[in-house]
C-alpha positions in Angstrom: 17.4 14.6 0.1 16.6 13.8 3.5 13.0 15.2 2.8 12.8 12.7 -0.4 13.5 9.6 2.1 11.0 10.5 4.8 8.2 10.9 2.2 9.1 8.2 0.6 9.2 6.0 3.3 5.5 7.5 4.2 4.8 6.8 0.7 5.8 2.9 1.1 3.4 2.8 4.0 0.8 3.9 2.3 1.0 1.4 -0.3 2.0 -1.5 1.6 -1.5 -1.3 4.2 -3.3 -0.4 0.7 -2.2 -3.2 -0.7 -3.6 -5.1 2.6 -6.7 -3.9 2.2 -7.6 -4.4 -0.9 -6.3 -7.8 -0.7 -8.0 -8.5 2.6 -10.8 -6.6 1.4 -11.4 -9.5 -1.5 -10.5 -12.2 -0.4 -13.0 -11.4 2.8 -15.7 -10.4 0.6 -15.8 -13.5 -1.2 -15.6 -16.1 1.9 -18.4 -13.7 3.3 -20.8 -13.6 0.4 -22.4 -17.1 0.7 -23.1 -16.5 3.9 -26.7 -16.3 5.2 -26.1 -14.8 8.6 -24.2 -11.2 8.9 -22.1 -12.2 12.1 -21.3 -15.6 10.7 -20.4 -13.7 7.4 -18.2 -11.0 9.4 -16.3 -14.0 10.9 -15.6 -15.7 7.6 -14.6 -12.5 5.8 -12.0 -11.4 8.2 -10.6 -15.3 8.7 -10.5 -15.0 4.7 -8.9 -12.0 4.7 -6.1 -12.3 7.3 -5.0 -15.8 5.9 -4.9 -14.0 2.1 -2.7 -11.1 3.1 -0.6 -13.5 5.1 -0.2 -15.8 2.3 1.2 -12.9 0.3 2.3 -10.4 2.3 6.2 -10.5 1.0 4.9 -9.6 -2.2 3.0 -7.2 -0.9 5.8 -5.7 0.7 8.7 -6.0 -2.1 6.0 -4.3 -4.4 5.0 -1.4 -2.4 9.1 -1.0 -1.2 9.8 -1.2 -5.3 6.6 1.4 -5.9 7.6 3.9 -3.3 11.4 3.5 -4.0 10.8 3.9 -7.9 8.1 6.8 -7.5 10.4 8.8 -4.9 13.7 8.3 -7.2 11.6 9.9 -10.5 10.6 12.5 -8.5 6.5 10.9 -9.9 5.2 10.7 -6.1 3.7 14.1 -4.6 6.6 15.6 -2.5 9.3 14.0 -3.6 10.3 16.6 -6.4 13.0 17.9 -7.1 13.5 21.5 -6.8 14.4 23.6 -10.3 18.1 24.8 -10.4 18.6 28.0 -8.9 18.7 30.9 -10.9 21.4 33.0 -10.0 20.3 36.3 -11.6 16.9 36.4 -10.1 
């Protein structure tokens, strides 16, 4: 059970900074794309980015909590299954 928790929580991780990225990742992509020069691109994107993902980090968070929590529960998330029953004449 105890195992099930720590992955899970690992699992949460995952998806949460994920979710950052890819969020980050567009929105910084998009401010960056009209630009002409590379650094003055760079600058935009990550300004982009970091004001995207903290405009919706709590969503961010409540989804990848609700993901992890959901996928460690079902047993759907690698190593969070649960072990078969025991057979006792084996």
């Amino acid at each position: 059970m105890l195992k099930r928790i720590l992955v899970g929580f690992v699992w949460f991780v995952v998806f949460y900074l994920g979710a950052c990225g890819i969020v980050g990742g567009i929105a910084g992509g998009r401010a960056g794309a009209d630009e002409k020069d590379p650094q003055k691109a760079a600058a935009a994107g990550g300004q982009a980015g970091a004001e995207a993902v903290n405009r919706v980090w709590g969503y961010l968070l409540v989804g990848s909590f609700v993901a992890a929590t959901v996928g460690a529960k079902t047993g759907t998330l690698p190593g969070t299954r649960r072990k078969g029953p025991v057979d006792p004449e084996a």
